[in-house]
Backbone as numpy.savetxt, mean C-alpha at the origin, in Angstrom:
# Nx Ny Nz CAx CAy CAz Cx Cy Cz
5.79 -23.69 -24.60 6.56 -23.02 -23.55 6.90 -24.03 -22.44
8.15 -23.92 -21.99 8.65 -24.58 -21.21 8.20 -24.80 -19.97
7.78 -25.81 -18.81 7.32 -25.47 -17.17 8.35 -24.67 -17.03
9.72 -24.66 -16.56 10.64 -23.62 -16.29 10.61 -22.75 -16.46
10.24 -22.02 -17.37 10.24 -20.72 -17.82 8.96 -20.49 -17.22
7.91 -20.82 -17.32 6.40 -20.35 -16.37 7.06 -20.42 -15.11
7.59 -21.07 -14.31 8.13 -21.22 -13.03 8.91 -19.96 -13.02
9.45 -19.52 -13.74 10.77 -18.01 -13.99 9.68 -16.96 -13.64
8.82 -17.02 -14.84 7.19 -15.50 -14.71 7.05 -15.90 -13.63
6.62 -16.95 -12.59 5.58 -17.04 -11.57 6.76 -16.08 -10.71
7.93 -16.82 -10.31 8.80 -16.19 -9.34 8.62 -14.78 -9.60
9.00 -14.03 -10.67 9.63 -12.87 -10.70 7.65 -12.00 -10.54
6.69 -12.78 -10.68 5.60 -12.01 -10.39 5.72 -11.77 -9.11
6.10 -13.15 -7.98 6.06 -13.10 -6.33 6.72 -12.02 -5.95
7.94 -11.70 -6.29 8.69 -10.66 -5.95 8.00 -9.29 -6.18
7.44 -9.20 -7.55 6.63 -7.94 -7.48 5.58 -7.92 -6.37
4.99 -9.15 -6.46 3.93 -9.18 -5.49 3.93 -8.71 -3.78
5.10 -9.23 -3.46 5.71 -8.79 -2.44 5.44 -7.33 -2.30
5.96 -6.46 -3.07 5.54 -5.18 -3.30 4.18 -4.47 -2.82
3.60 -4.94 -4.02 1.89 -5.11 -3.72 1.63 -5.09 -2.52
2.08 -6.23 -1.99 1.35 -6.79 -0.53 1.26 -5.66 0.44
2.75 -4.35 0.53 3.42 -4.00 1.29 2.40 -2.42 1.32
2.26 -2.14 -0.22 1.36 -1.32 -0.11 -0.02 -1.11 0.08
-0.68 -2.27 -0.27 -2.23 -2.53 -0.15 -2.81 -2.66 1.51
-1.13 -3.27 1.89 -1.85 -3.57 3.78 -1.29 -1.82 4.28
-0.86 -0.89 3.74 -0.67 0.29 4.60 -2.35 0.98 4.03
-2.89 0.65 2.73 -3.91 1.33 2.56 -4.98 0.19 3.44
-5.13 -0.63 3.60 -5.98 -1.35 4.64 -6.45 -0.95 5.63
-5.09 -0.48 6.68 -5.09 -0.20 7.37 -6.05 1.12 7.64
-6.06 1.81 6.76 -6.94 3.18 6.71 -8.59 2.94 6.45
-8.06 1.80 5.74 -9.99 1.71 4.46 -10.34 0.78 5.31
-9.75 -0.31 6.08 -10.28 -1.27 6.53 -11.23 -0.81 8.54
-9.90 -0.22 9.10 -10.58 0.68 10.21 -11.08 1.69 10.14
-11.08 2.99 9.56 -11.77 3.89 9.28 -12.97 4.59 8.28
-12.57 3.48 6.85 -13.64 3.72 6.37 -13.11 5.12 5.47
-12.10 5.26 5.72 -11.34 6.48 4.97 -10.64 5.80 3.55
-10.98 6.37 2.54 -10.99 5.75 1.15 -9.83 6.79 0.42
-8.59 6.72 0.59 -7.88 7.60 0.57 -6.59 7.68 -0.70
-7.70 7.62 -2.15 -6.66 7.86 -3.30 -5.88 8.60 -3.30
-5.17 8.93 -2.08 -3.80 9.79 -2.28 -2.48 9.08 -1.95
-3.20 7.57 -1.39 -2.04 6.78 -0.65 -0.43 6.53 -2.00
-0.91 6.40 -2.99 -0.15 6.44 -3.83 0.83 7.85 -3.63
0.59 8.46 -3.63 1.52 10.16 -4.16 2.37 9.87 -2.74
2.25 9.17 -1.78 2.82 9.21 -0.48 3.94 8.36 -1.03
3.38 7.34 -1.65 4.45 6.24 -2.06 5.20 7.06 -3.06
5.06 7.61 -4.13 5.69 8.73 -4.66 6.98 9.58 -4.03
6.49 10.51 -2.88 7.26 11.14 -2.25 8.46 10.33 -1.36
8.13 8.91 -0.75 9.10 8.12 -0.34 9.98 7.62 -1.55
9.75 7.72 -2.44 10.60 7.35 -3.58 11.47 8.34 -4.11
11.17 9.68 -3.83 11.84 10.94 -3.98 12.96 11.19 -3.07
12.24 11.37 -1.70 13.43 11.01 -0.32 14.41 10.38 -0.90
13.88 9.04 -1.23 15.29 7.94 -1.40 16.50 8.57 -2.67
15.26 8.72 -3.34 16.50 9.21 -4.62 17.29 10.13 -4.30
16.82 11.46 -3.85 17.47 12.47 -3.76 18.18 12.35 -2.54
18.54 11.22 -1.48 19.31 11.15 -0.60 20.27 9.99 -1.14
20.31 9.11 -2.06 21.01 8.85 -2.83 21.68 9.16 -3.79
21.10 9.80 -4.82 21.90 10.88 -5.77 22.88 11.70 -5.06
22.11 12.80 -4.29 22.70 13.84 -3.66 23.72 14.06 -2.39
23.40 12.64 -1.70 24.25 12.63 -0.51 24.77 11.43 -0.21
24.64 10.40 -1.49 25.39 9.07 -1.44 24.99 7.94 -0.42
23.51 8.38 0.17 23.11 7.53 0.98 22.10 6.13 0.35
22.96 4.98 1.38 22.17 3.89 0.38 21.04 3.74 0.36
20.43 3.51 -0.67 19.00 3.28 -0.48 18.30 2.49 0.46
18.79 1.65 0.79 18.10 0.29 2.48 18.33 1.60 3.26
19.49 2.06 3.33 19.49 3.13 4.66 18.76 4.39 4.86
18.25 4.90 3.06 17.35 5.87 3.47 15.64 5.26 3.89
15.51 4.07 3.90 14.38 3.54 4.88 14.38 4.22 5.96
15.12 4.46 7.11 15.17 4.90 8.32 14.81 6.81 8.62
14.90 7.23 6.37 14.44 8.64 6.73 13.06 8.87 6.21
12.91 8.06 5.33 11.53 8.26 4.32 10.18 7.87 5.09
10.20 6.53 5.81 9.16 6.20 6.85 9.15 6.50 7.70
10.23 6.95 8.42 9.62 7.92 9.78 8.72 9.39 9.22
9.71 9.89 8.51 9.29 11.16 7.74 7.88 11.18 7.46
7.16 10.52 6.85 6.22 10.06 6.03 4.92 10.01 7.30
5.09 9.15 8.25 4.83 8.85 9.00 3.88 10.10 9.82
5.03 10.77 10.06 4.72 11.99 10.71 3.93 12.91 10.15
3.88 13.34 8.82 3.25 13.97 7.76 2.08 13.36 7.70
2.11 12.24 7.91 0.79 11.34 7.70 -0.32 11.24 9.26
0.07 11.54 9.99 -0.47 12.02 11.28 -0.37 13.24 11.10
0.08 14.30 10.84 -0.21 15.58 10.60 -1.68 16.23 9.58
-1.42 15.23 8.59 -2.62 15.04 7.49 -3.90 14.70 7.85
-3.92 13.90 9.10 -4.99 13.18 9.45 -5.49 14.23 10.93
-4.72 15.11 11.46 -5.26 15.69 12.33 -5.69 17.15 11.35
-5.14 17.48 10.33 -5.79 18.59 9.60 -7.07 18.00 9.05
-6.79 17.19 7.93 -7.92 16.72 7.13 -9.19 15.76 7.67
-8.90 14.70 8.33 -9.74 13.56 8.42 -10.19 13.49 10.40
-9.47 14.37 11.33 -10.34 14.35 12.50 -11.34 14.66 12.68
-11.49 15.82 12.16 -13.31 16.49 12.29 -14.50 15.95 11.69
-13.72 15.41 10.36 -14.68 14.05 9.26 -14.94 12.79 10.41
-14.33 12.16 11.33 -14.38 10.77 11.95 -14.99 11.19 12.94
-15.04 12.21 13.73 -15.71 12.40 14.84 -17.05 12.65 14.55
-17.41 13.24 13.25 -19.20 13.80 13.15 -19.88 11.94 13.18
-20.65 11.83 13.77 -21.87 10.29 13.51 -22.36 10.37 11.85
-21.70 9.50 11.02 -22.06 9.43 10.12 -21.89 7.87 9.35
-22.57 7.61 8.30 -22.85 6.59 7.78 -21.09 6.11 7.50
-21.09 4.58 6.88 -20.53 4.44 5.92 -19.98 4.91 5.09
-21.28 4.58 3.94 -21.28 5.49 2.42 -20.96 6.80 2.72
-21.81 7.74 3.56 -21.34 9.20 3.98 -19.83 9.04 4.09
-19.07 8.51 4.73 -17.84 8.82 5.09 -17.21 8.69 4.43
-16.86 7.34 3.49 -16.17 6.96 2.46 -16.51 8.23 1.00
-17.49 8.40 0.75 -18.26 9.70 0.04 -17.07 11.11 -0.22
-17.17 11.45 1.43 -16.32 12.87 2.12 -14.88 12.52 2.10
-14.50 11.38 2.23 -13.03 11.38 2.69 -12.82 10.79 1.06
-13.02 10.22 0.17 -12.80 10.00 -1.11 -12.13 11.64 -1.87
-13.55 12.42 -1.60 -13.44 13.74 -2.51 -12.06 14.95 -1.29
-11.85 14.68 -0.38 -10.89 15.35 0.54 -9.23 14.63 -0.02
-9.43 13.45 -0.05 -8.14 12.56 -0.42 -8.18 13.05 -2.36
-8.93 13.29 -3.03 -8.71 14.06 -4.35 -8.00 15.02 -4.35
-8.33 15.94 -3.38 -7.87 17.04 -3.59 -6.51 16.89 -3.18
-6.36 16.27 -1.54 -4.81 16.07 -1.46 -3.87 15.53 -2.08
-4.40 14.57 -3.09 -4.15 14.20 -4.84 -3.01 14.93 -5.39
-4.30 15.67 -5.80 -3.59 17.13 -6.81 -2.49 17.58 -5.67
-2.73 18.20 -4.69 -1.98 19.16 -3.81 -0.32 18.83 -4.39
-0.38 17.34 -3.66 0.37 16.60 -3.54 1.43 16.38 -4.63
0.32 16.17 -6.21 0.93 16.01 -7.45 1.66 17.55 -7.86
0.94 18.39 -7.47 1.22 19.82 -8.17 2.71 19.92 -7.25
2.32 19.47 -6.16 3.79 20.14 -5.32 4.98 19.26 -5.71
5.35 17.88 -6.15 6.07 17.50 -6.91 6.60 17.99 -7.90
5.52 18.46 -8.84 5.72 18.92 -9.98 6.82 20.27 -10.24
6.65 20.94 -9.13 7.28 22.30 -9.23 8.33 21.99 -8.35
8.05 21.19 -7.16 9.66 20.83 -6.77 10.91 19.63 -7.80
10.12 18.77 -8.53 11.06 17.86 -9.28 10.56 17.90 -10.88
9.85 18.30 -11.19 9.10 18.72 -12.40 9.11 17.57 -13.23
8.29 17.00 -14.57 7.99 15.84 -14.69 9.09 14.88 -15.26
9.88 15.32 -15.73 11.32 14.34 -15.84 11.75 13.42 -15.45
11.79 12.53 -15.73 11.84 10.95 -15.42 13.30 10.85 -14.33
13.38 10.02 -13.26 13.94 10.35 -12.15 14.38 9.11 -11.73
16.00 8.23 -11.80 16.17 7.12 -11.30 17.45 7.19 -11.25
17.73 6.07 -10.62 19.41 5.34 -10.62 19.56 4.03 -10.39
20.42 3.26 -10.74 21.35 2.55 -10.58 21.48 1.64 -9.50
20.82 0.92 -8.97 21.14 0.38 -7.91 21.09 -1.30 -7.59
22.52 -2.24 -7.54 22.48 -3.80 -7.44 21.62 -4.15 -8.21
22.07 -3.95 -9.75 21.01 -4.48 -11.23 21.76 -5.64 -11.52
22.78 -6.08 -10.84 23.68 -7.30 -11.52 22.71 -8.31 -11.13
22.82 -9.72 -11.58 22.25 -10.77 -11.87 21.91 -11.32 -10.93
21.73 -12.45 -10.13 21.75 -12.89 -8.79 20.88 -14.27 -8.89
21.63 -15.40 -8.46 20.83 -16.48 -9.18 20.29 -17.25 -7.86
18.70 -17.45 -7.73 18.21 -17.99 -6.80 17.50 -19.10 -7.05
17.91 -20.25 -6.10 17.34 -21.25 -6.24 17.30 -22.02 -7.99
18.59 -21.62 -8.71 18.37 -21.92 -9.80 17.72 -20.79 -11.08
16.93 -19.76 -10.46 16.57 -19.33 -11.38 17.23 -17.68 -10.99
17.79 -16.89 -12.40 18.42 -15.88 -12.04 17.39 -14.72 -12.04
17.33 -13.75 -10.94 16.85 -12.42 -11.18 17.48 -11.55 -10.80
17.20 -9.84 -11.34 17.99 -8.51 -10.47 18.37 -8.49 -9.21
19.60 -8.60 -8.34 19.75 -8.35 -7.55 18.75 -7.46 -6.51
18.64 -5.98 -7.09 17.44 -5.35 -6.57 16.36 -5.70 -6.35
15.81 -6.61 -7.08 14.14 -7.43 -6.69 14.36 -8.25 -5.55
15.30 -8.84 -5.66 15.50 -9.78 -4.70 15.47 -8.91 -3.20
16.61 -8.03 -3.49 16.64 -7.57 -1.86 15.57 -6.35 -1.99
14.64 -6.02 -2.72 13.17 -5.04 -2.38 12.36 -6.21 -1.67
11.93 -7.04 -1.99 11.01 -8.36 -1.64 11.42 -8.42 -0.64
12.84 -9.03 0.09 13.66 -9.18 1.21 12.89 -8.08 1.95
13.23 -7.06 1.85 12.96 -5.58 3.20 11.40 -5.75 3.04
10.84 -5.61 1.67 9.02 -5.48 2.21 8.62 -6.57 3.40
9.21 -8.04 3.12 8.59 -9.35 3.87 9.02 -8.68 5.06
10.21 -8.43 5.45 10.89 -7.53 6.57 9.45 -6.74 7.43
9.81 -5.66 6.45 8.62 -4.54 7.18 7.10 -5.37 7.05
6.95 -6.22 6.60 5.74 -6.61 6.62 5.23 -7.91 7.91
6.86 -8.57 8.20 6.47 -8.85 9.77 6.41 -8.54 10.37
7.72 -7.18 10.40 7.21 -6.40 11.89 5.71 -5.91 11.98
5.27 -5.18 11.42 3.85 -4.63 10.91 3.03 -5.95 11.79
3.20 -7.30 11.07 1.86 -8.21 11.73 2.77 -8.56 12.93
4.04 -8.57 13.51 4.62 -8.53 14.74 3.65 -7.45 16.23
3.79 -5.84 14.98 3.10 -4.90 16.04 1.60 -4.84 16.37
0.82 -5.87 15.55 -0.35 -5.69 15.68 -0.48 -6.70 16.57
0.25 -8.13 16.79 0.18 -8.86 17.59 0.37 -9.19 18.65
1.44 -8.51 18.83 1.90 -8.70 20.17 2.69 -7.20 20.77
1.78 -6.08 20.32 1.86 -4.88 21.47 0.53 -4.26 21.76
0.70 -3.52 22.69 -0.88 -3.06 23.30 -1.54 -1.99 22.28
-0.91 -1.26 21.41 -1.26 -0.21 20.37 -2.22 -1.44 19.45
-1.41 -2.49 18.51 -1.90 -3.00 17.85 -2.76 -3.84 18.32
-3.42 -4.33 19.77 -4.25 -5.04 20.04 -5.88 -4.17 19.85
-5.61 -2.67 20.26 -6.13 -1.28 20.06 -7.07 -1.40 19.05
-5.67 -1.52 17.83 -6.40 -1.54 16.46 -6.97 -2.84 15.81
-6.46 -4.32 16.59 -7.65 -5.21 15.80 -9.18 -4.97 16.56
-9.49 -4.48 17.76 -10.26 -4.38 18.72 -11.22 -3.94 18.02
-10.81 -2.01 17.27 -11.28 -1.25 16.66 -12.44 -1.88 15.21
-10.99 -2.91 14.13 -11.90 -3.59 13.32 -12.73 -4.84 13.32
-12.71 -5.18 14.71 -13.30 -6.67 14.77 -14.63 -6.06 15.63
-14.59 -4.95 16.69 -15.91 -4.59 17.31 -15.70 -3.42 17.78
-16.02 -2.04 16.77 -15.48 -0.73 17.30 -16.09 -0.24 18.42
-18.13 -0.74 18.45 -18.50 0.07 19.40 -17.93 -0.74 21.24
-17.71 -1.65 21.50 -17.01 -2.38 22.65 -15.76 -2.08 22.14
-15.08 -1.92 21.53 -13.68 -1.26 21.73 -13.67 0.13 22.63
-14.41 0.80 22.00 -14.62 2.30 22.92 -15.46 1.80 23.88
-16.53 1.03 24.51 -16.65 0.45 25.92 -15.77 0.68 26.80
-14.08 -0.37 25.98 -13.71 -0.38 26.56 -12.49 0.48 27.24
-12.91 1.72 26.29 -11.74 2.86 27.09 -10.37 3.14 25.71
-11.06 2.73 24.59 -9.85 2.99 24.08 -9.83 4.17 23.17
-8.90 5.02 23.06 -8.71 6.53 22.28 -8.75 6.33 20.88
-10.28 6.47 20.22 -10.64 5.79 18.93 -9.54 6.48 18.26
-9.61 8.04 18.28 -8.57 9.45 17.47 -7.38 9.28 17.47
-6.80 8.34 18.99 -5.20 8.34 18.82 -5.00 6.95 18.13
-6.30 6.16 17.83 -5.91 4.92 17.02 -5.74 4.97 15.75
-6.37 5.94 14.93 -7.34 6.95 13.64 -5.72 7.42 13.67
-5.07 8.60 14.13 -4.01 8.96 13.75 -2.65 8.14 13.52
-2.52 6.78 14.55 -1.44 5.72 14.55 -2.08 5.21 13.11
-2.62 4.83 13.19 -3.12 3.80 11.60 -2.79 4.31 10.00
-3.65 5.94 10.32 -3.26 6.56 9.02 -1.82 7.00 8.71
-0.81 7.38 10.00 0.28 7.80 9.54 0.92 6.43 9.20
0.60 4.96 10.10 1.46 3.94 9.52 1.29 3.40 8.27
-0.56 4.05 7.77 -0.62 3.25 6.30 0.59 4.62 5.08
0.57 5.73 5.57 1.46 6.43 4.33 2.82 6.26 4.63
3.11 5.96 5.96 4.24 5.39 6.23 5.01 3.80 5.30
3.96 3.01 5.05 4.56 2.18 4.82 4.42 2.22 3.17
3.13 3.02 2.84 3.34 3.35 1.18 5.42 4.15 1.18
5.39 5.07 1.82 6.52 5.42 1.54 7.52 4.64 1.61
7.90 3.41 2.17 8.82 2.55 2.45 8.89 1.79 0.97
7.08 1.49 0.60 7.16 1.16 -0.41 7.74 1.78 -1.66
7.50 2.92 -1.84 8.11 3.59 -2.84 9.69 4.00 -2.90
10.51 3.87 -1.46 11.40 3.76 -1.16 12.09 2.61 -2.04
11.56 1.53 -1.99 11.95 -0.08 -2.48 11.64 0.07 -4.32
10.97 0.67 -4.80 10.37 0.51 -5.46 11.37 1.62 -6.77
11.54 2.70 -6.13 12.73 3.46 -6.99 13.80 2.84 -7.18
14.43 1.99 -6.13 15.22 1.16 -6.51 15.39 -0.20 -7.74
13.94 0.06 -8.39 13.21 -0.96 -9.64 12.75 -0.15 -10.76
12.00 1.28 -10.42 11.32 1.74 -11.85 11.93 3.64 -11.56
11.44 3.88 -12.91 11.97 5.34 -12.75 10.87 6.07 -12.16
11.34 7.56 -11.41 9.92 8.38 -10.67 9.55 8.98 -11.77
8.18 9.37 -11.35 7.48 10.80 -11.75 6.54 11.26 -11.17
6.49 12.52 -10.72 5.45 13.11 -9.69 3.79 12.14 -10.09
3.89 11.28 -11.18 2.75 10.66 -11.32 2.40 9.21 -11.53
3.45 9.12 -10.28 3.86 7.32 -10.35 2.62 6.88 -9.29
2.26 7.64 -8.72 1.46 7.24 -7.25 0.45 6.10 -7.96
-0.88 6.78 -8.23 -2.08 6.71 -8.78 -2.26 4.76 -9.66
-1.80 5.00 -10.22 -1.33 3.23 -10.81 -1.06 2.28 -9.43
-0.62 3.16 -8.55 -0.29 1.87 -7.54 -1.51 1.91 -6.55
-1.89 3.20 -6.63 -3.53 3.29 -5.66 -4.10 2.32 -5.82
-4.38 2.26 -7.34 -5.54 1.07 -8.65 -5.06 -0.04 -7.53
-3.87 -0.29 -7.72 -3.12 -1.73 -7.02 -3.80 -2.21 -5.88
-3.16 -1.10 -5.01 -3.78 -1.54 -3.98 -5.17 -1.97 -3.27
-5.81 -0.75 -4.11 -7.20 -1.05 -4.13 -7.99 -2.76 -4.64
-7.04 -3.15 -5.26 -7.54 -4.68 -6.42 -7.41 -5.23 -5.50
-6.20 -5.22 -4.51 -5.03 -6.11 -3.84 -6.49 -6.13 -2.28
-6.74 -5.42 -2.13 -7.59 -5.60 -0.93 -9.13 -6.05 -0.99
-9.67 -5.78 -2.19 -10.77 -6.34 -2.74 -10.49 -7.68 -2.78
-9.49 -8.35 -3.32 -8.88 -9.53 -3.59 -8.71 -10.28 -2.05
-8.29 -9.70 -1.61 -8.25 -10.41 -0.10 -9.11 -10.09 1.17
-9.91 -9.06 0.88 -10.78 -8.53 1.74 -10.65 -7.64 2.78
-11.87 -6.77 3.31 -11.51 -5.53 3.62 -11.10 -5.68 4.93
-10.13 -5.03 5.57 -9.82 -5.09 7.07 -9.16 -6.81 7.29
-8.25 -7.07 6.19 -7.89 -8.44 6.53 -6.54 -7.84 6.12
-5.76 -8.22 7.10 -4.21 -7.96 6.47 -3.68 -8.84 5.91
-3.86 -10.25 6.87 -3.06 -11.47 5.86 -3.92 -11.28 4.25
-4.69 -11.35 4.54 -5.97 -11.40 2.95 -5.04 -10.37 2.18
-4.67 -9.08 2.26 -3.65 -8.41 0.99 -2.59 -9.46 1.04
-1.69 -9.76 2.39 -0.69 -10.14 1.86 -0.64 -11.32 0.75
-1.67 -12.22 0.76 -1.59 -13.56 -0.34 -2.79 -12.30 -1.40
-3.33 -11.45 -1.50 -3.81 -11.14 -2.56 -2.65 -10.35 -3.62
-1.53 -9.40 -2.75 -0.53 -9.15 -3.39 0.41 -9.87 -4.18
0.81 -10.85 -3.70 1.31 -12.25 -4.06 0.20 -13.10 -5.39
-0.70 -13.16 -4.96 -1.41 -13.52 -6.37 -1.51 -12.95 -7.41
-2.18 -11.23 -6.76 -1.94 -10.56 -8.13 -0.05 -10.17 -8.86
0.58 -9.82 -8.23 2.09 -10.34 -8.82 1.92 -11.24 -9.85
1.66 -12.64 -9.43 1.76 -13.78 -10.32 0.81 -13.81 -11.36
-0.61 -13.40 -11.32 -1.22 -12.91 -12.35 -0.67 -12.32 -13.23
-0.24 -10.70 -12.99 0.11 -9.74 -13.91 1.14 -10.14 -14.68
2.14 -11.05 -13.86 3.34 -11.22 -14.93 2.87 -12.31 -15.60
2.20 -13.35 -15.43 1.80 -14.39 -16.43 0.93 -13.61 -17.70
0.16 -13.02 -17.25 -1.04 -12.32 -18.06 0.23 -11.17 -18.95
0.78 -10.77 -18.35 2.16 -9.72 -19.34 2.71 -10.35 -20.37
3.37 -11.99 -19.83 3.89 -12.23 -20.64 3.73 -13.06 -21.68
2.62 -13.49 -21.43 1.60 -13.96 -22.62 0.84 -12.66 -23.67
0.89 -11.47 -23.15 0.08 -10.84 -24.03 1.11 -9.66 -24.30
1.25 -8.60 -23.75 2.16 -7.08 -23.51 1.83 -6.38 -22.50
3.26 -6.02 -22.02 3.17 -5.36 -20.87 2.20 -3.89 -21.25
1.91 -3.77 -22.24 1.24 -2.26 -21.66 -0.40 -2.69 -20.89
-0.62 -4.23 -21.17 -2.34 -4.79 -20.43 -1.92 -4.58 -19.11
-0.90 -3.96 -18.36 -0.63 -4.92 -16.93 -1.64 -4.06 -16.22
-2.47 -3.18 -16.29 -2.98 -2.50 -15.60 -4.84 -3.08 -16.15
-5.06 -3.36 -17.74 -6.26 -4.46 -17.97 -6.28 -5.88 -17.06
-5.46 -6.20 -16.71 -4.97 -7.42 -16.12 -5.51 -7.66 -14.71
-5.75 -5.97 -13.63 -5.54 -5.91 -12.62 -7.24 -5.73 -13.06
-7.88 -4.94 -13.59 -8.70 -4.26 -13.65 -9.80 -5.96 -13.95
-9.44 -6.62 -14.85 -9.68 -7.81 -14.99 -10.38 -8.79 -13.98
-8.69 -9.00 -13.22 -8.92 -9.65 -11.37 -10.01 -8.78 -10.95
-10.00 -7.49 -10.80 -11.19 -7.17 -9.88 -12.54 -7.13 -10.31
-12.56 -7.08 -11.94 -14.15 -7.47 -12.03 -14.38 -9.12 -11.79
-13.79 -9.80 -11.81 -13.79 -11.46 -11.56 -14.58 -11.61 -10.54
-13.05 -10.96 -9.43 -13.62 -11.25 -7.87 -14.84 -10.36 -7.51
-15.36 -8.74 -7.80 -16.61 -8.40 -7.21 -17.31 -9.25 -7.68
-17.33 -10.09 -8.82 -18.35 -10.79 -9.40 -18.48 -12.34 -8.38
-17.66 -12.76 -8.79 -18.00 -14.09 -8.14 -17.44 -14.16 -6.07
-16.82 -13.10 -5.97 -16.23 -13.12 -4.04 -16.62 -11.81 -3.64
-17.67 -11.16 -3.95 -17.83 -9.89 -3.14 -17.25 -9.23 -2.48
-17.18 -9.76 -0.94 -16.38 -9.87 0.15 -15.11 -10.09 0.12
-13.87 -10.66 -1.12 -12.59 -11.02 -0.70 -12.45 -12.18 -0.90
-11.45 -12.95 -0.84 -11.35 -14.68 -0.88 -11.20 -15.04 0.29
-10.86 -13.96 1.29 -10.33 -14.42 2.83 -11.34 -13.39 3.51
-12.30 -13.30 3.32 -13.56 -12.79 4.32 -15.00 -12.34 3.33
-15.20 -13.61 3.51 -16.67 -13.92 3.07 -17.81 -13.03 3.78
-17.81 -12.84 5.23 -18.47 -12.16 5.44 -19.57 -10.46 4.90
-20.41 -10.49 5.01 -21.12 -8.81 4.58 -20.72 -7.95 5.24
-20.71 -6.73 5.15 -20.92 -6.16 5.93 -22.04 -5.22 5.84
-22.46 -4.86 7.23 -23.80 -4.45 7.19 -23.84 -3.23 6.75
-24.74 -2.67 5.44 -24.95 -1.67 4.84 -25.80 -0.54 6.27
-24.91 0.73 5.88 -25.68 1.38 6.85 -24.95 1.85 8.24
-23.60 1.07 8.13 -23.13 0.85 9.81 -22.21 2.15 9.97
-22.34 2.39 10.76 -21.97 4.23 11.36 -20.45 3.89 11.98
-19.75 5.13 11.85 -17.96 5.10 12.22 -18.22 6.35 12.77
-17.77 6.01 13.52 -17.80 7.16 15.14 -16.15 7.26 15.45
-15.63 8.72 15.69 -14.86 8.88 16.31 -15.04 9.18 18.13
C-alpha cells in the first residue's frame, strides 16, 4: 500500500474525528463537572439531526442555517431536562459513585423516553438527503464536499466553545467549578446556574453535532447510542474534565477507526473503538492528557 493512500485514510479519519471531538467535549462538559453520566447525550444528537432534516426537506432550509434552530432549541430542552431530572439529584451530599450510579439509571430512562418518542413521531425508516456530495479536492487529496465543510463548522463551534470558557465570566465559573468546586462556591458562585449552563450546552452541542452529521449518514431514532460509545472512548482517551484532551482524543480516534476500517471492514468500526478503550484503561487510566487520580470517595454538592 501506497504512503499516499494511508495519508488519504489518515485525512478522511481527521475529518471524522473532528466530529468526535465536537461531541465528546459537549458530553465532558456534563461528566467532567458534574459527575452526571448521561447515556442519553446521543438521542440529543439524534433529535438535532431530525430538526435539520425536516427543516431541510420540508422548508428548504440549508442545513449550516438550520444550526441557528437545532442548538438553540436543544439547548433550552437541555436546561429544562436538567431542572426536571438532575437538580434535586446534585443538590442531595452525595458520593461520586452514588451520583454517577443515580444519574446513569435516570439518563436510561430518558434513553428510551427519548427513543420511543422518535419512533412514533418519525418511525424507524431510514431518513436522509442530499447535501454538497460533489468531490472537493484538498491539498491534493480529494474528499466529499460535505466532510469538508461538517469539520469546517465543528472546529468553528469548537472555538467558540474554548473562546467562551476563556475569556467570559460564565466560563471562568465553570473551569473554577472543575479545577476546585469546594473554593469555587467559597467564592460565591451559583453551583445550579453553572449545572444548568453546562448541561444544556453539552446537548446543545451534541445537537449541532448531529445537525453536521445528517448532512454525512442517514437518521434513525437509533443513531444516538453508537455515538454515546464514542464519546465516552473519546474522553477516556483524553481525560476526564479536559476539553483540549477530547479534542486531540477525537482526532486520534478518527484516525484510528479509519485506518483500523480500512485494513479490516467497516462493520469492526465500533471493535476498533471498544479496542482503544481497553488499551488506554489499561495502560493510561486517567487519559493521555491528565494523568492525575482522582480521589475515590469525593462528594459533588450542589
Amino acid at each position: 500500500m501506497s504512503a499516499a493512500l494511508l495519508l488519504d485514510v489518515a485525512a478522511g479519519g481527521l475529518l471524522l474525528g473532528g466530529l468526535y471531538a465536537l461531541i465528546a467535549v459537549g458530553l465532558n462538559l456534563q461528566y467532567g463537572l458534574m459527575r452526571v453520566l448521561n447515556v442519553a447525550h446521543g438521542e440529543f444528537l439524534m433529535i438535532g439531526g431530525y430538526v435539520t432534516y425536516l427543516l431541510h426537506v420540508h422548508a428548504g432550509v440549508d442545513p449550516l442555517v438550520s444550526l441557528v434552530a437545532s442548538g438553540p432549541v436543544v439547548f433550552a430542552a437541555g436546561v429544562g431536562v436538567h431542572a426536571v431530572l438532575y437538580r434535586r439529584l446534585l443538590r442531595q451530599e452525595r458520593t461520586r459513585e452514588e451520583l454517577e450510579a443515580n444519574s446513569l439509571l435516570i439518563s436510561f430512562g430518558l434513553l428510551f423516553i427519548l427513543q420511543n418518542g422518535a419512533l412514533l413521531l418519525w418511525s424507524a425508516d431510514l431518513r436522509g438527503y442530499q447535501y454538497l456530495d460533489q468531490p472537493l479536492r484538498v491539498l491534493g487529496t480529494v474528499f466529499p464536499a460535505n466532510r469538508v465543510v461538517a469539520f469546517a463548522m465543528a472546529a468553528i463551534v469548537t472555538a467558540w466553545l474554548l473562546l467562551f470558557l476563556r475569556r467570559t465570566l460564565a466560563g471562568a465559573a465553570v473551569r473554577a467549578l472543575m479545577q476546585d468546586p469546594v473554593g469555587a462556591r467559597l467564592m460565591g458562585i451559583n453551583v445550579a446556574r453553572v449545572h444548568a449552563l453546562c448541561f444544556g450546552l453539552g446537548v446543545g452541542l451534541a445537537a449541532v453535532s448531529g445537525s453536521l452529521l445528517s448532512m454525512l449518514f442517514e437518521l434513525t431514532p437509533f443513531v444516538g447510542l453508537p455515538y454515546t460509545i464514542t464519546a465516552l472512548v473519546v474522553i477516556i482517551l483524553g481525560g476526564l474534565g479536559s476539553v483540549g484532551g477530547s479534542l486531540v482524543g477525537g482526532l486520534i480516534l478518527g484516525v484510528v477507526e479509519s485506518l483500523g476500517v480500512h485494513f479490516t471492514a467497516p462493520d469492526l468500526r465500533m471493535v476498533i473503538s471498544y479496542a482503544v478503550l481497553a488499551l488506554v484503561l489499561i495502560l493510561r487510566p486517567y487519559g493521555l492528557f491528565n494523568p492525575a487520580a482522582h480521589r475515590p470517595g469525593q462528594s459533588v454538592q450542589a
